[in-house]
C-alpha atoms as an extended CHARMM CRD file, in Angstrom:
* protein
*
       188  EXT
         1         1  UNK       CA            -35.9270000000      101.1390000000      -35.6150000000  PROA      1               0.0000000000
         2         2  UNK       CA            -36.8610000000       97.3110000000      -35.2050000000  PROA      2               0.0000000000
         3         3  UNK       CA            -35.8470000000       96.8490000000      -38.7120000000  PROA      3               0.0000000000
         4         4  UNK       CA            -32.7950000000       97.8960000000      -38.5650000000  PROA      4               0.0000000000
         5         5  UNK       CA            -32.4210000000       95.8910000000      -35.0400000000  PROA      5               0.0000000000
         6         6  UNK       CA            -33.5910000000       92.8220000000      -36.4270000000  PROA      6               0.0000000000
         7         7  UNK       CA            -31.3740000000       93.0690000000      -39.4850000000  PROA      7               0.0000000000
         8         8  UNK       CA            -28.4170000000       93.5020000000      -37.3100000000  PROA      8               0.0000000000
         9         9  UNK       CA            -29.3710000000       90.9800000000      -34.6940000000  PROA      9               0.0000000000
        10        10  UNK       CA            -29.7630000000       88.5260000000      -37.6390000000  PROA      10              0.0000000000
        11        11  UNK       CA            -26.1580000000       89.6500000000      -38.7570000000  PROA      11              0.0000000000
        12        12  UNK       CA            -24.7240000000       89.1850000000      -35.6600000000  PROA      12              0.0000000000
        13        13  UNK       CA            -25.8770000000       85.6880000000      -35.2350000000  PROA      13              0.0000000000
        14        14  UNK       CA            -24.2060000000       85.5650000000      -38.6710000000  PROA      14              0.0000000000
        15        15  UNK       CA            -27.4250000000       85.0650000000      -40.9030000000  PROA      15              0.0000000000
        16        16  UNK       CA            -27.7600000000       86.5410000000      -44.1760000000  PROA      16              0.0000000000
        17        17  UNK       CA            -30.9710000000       87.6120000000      -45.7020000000  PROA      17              0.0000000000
        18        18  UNK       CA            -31.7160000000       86.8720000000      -49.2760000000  PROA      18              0.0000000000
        19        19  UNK       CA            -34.1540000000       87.9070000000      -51.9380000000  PROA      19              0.0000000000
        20        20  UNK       CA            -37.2770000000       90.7120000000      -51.8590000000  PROA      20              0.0000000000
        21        21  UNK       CA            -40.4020000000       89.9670000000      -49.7920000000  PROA      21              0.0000000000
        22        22  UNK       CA            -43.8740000000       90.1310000000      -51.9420000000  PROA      22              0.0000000000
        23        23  UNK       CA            -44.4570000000       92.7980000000      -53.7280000000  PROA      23              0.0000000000
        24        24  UNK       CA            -48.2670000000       91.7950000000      -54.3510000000  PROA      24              0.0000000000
        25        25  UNK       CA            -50.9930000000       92.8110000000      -51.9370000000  PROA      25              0.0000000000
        26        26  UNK       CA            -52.1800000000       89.1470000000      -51.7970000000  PROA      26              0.0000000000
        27        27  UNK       CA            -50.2520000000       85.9880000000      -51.2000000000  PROA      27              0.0000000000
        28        28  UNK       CA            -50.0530000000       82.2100000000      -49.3910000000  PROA      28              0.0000000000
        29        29  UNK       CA            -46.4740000000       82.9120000000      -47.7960000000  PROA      29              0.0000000000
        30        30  UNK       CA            -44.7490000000       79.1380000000      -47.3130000000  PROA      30              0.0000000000
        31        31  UNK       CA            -42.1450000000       78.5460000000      -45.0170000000  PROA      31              0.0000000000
        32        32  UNK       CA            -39.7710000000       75.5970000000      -44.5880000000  PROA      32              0.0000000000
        33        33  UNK       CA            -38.4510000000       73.9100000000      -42.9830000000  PROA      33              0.0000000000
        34        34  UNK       CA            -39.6310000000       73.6460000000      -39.7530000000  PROA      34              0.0000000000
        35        35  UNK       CA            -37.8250000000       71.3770000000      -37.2660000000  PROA      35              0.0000000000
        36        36  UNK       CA            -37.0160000000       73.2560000000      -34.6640000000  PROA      36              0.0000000000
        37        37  UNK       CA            -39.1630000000       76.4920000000      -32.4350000000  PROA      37              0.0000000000
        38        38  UNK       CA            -35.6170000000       78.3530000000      -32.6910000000  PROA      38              0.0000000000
        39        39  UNK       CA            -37.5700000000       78.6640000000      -36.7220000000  PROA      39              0.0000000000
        40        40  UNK       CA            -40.1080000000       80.9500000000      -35.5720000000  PROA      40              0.0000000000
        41        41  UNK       CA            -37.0740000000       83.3150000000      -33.5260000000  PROA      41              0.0000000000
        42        42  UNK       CA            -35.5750000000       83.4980000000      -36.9440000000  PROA      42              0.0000000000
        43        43  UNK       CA            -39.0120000000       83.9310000000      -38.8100000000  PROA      43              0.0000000000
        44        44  UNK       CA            -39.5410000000       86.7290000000      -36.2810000000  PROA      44              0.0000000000
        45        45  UNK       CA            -36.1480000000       88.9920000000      -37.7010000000  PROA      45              0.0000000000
        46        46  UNK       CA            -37.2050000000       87.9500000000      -41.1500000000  PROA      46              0.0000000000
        47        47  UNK       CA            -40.4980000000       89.7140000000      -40.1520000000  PROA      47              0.0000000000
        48        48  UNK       CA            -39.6640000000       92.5570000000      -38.5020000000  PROA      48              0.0000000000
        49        49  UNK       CA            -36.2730000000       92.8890000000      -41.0150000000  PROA      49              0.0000000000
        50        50  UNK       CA            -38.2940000000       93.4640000000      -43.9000000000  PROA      50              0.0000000000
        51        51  UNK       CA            -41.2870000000       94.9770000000      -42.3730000000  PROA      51              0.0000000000
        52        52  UNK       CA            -43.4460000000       92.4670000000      -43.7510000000  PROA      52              0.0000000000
        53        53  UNK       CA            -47.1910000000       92.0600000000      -41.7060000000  PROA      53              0.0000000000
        54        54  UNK       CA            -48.2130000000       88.2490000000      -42.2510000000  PROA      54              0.0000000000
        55        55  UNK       CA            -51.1560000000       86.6770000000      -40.7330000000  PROA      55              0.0000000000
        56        56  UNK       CA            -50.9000000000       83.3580000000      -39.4830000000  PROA      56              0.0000000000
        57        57  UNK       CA            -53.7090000000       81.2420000000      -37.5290000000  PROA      57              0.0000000000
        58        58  UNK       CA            -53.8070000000       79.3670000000      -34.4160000000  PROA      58              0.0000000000
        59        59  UNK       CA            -56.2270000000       77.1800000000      -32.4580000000  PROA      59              0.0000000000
        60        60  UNK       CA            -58.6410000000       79.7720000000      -31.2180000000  PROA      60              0.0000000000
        61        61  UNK       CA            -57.9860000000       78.2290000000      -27.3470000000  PROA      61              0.0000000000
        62        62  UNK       CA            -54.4660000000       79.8870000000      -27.4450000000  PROA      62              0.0000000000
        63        63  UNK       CA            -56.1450000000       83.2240000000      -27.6360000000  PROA      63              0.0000000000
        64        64  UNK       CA            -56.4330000000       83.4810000000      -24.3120000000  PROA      64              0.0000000000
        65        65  UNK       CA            -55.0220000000       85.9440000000      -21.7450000000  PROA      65              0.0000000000
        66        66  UNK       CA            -52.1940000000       86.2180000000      -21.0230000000  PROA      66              0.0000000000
        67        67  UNK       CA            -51.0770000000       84.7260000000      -24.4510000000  PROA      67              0.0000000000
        68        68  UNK       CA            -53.2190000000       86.2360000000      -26.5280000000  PROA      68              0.0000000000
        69        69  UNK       CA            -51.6980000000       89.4860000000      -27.0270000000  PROA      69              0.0000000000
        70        70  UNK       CA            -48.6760000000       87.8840000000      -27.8940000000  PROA      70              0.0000000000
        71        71  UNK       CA            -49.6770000000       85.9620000000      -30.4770000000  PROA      71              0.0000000000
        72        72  UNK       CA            -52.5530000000       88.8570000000      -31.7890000000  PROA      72              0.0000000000
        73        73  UNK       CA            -49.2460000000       90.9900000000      -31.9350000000  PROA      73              0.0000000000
        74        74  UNK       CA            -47.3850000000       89.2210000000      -34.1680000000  PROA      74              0.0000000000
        75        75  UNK       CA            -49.9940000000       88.5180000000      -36.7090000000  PROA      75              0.0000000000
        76        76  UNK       CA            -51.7940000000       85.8000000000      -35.5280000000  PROA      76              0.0000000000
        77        77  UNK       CA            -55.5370000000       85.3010000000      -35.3030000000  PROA      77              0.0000000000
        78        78  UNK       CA            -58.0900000000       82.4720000000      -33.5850000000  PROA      78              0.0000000000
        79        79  UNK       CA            -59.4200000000       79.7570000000      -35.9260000000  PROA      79              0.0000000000
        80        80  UNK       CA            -61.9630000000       77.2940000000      -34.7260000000  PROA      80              0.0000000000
        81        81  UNK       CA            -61.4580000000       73.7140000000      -35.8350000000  PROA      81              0.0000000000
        82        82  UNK       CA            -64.6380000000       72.6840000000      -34.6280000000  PROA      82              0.0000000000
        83        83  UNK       CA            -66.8340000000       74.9060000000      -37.0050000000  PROA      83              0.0000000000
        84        84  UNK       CA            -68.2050000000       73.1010000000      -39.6410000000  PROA      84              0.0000000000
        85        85  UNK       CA            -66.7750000000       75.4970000000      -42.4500000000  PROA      85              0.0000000000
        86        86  UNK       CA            -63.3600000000       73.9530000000      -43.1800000000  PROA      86              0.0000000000
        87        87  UNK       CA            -60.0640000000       75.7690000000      -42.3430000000  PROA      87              0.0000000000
        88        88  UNK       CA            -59.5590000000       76.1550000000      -45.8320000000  PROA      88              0.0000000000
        89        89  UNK       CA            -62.5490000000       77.8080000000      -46.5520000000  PROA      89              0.0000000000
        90        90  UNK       CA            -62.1820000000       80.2500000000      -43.5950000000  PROA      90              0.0000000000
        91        91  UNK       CA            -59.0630000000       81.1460000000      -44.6790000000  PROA      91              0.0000000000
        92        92  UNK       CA            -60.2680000000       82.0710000000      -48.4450000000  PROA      92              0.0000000000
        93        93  UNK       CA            -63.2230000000       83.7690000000      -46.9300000000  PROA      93              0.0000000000
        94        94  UNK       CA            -59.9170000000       85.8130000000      -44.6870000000  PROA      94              0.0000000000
        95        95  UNK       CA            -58.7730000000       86.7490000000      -48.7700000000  PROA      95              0.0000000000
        96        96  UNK       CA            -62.2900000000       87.5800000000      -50.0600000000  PROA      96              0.0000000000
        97        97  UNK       CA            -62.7860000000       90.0870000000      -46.8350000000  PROA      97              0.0000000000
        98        98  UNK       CA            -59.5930000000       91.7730000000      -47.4210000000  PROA      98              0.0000000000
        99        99  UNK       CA            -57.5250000000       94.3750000000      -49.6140000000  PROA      99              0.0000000000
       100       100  UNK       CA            -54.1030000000       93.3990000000      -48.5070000000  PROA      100             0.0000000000
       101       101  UNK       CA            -53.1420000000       89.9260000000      -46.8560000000  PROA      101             0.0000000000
       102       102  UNK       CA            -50.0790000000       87.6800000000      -46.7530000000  PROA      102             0.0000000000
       103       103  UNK       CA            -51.0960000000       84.8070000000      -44.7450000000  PROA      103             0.0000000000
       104       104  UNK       CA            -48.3470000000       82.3590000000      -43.2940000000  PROA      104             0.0000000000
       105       105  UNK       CA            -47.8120000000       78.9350000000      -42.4300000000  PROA      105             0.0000000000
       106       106  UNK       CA            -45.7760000000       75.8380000000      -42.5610000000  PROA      106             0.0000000000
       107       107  UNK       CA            -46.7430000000       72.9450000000      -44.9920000000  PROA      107             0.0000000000
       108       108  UNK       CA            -45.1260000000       70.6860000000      -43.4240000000  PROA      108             0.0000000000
       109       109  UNK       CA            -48.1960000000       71.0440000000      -40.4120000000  PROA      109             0.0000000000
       110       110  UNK       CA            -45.8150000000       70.4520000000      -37.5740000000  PROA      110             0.0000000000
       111       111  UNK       CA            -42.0050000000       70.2260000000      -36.9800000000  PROA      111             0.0000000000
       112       112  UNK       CA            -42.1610000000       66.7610000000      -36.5600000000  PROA      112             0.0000000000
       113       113  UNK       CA            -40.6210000000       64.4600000000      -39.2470000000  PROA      113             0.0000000000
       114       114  UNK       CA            -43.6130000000       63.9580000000      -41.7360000000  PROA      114             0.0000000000
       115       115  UNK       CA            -43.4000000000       61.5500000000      -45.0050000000  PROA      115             0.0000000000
       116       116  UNK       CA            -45.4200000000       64.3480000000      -46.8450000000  PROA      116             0.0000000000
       117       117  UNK       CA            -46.2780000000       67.8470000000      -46.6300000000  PROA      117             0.0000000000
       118       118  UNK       CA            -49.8860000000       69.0810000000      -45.8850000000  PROA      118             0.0000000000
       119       119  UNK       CA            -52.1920000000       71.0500000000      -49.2810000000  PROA      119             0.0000000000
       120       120  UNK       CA            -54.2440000000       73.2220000000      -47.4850000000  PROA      120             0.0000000000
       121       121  UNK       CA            -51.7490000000       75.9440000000      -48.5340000000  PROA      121             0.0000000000
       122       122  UNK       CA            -51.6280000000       74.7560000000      -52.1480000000  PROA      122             0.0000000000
       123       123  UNK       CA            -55.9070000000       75.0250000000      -52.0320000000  PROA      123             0.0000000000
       124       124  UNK       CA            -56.1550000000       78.2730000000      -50.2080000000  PROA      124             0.0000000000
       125       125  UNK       CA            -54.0830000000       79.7390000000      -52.8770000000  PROA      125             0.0000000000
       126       126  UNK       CA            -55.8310000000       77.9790000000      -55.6400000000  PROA      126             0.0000000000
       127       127  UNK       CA            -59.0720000000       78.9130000000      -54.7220000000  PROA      127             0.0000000000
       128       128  UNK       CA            -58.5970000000       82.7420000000      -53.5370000000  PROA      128             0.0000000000
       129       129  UNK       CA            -56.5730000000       82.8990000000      -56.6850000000  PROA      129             0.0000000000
       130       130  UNK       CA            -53.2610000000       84.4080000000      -55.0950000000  PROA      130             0.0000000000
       131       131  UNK       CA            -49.6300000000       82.9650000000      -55.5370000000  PROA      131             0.0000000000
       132       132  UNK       CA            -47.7120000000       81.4140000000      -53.1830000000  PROA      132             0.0000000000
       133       133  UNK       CA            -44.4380000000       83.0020000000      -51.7940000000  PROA      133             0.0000000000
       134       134  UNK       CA            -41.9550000000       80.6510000000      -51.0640000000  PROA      134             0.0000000000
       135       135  UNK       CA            -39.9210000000       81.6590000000      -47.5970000000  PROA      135             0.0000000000
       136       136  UNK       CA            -37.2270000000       79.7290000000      -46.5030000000  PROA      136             0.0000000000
       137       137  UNK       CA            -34.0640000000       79.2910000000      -43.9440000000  PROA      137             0.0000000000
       138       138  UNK       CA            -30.8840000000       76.9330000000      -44.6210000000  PROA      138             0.0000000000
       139       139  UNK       CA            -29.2660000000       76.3390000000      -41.4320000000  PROA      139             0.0000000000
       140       140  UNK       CA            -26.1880000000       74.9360000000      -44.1250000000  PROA      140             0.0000000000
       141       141  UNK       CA            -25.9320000000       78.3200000000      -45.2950000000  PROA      141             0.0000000000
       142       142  UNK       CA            -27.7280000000       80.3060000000      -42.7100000000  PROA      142             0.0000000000
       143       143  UNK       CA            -29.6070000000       82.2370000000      -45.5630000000  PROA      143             0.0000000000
       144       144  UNK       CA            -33.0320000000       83.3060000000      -44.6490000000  PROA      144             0.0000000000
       145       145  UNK       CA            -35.2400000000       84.7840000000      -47.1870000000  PROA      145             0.0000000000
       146       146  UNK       CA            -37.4240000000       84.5920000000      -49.9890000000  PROA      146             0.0000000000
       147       147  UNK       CA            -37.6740000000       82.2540000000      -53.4070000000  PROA      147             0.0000000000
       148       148  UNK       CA            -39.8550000000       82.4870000000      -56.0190000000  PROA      148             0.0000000000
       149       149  UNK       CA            -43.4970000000       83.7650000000      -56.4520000000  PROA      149             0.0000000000
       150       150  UNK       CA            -45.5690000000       80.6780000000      -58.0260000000  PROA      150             0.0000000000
       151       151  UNK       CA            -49.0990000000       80.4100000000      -58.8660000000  PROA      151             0.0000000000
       152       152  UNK       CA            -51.3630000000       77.1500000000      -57.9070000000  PROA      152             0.0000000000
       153       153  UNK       CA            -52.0150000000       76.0520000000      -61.3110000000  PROA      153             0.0000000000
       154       154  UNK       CA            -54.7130000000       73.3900000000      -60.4970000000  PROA      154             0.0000000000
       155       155  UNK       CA            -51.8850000000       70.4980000000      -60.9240000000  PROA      155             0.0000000000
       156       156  UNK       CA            -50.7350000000       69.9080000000      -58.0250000000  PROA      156             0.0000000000
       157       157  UNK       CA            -48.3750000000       66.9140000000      -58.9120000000  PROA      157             0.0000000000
       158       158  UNK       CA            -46.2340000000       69.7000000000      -61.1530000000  PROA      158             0.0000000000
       159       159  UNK       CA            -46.6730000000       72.0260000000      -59.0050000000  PROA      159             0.0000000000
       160       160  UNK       CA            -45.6060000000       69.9840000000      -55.8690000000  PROA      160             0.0000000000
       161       161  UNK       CA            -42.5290000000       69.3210000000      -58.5260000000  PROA      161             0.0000000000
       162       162  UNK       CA            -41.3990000000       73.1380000000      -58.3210000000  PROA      162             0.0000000000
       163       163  UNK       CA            -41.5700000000       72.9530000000      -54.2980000000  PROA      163             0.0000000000
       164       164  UNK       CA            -39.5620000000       69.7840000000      -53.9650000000  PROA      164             0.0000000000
       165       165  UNK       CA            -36.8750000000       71.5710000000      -56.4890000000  PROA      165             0.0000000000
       166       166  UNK       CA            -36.4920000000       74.7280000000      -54.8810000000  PROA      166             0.0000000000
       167       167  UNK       CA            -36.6590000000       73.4140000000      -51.0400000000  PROA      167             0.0000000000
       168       168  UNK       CA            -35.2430000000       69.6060000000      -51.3930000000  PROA      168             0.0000000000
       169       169  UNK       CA            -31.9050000000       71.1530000000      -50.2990000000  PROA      169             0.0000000000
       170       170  UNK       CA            -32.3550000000       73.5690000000      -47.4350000000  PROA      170             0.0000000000
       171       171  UNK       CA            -32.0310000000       72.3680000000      -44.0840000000  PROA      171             0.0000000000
       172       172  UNK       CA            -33.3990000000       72.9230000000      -40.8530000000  PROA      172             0.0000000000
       173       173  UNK       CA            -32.3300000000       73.4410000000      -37.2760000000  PROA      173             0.0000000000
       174       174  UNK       CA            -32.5510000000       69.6000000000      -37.1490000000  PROA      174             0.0000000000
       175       175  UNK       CA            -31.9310000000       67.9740000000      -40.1010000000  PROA      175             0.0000000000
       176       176  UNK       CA            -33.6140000000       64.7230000000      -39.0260000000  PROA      176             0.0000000000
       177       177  UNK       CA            -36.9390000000       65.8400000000      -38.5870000000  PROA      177             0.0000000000
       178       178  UNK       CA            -36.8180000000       67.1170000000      -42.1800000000  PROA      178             0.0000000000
       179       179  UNK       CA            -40.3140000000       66.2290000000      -43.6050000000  PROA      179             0.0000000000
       180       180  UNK       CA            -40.6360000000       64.4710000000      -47.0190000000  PROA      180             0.0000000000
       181       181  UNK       CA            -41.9100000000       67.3310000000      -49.6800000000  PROA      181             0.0000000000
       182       182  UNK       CA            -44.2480000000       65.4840000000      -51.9790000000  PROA      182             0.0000000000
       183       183  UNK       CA            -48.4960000000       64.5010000000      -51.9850000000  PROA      183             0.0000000000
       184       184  UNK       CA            -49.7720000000       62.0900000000      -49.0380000000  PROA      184             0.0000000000
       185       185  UNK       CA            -51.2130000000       59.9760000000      -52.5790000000  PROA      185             0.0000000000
       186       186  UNK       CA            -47.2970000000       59.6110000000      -53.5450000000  PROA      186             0.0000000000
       187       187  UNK       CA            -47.0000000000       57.7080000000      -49.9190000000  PROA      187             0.0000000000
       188       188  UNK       CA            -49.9940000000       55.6230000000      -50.0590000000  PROA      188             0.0000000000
């Protein structure tokens, strides 16, 4: 029932969803961009439209009643910044612990405008050896939906290559806080 709801509420609002979600137990799901909280509304109807359960993390102090169910609900889970284990690493350990996870976030680390997108994604991936599923919106076409399945090679210059190719063209709810997809070396 709140797939079908969510598919129509997306069609009334006049988005269209493209492509399948992952078909692998395991994956880094990517989405961009993300300029505006109206993403996540979206993201939600993507979500419950396909059915698909991703994980996402968030500081472990907004796990706390009378938020916490909330975000608990809709996949999230507590991560502590302060441990001395690196988010990274908690999030592999997440992949080693499990038989079925598609964990979610935004490189771009914030919707602010950004002159590069973040790696952790690229090294979680990389070192839990799953792909990365690309997930997207394009407020130009109001597609939602997802691109290709890619692995983390270990070269993340040719890698980062692929991302600015497929993404360099979708936009965002605002346009001008559109964060620059390449390596923080390729700013320095």
């Amino acid at each position: 029932m709140l797939s079908w709801l969510s598919s129509r509420v997306l069609k009334a609002l006049g988005w269209r969803l493209v492509g399948q979600p992952p078909s692998v137990d395991k994956c880094v799901l990517i989405f961009a961009p993300h300029t505006s909280n109206w993403d996540v509304i979206i993201l939600l109807l993507l979500k419950w439209g396909t059915k698909l359960k991703p994980t996402f993390i968030g500081k472990h102090t907004l796990f706390w009643p009378p938020l916490s169910w909330f975000f608990r609900a809709i996949g999230g889970e507590p991560v502590d910044r302060t441990k001395t284990t690196n988010v990274v690493d908690q999030i592999v350990q997440k992949f080693n612990s499990r038989e079925t996870l598609h964990f979610a976030l935004s490189p771009e680390g914030t919707r602010s405008k950004r002159d590069h997108w973040k790696t952790g994604f690229y090294w979680v991936a990389h070192k839990a050896k799953v792909p990365i599923q690309l997930v997207f919106l394009d407020t130009a076409t109001k597609t939602i939906g997802f691109g290709p399945l890619m692995e983390a090679s270990g070269n993340i210059e040719k890698d980062f290559e692929f991302l600015h190719d497929f993404y360099h063209d979708k936009k965002g709810f605002r346009p001008e806080l559109l964060s620059d997809i390449r390596l923080k070396s390729d700013v320095d």
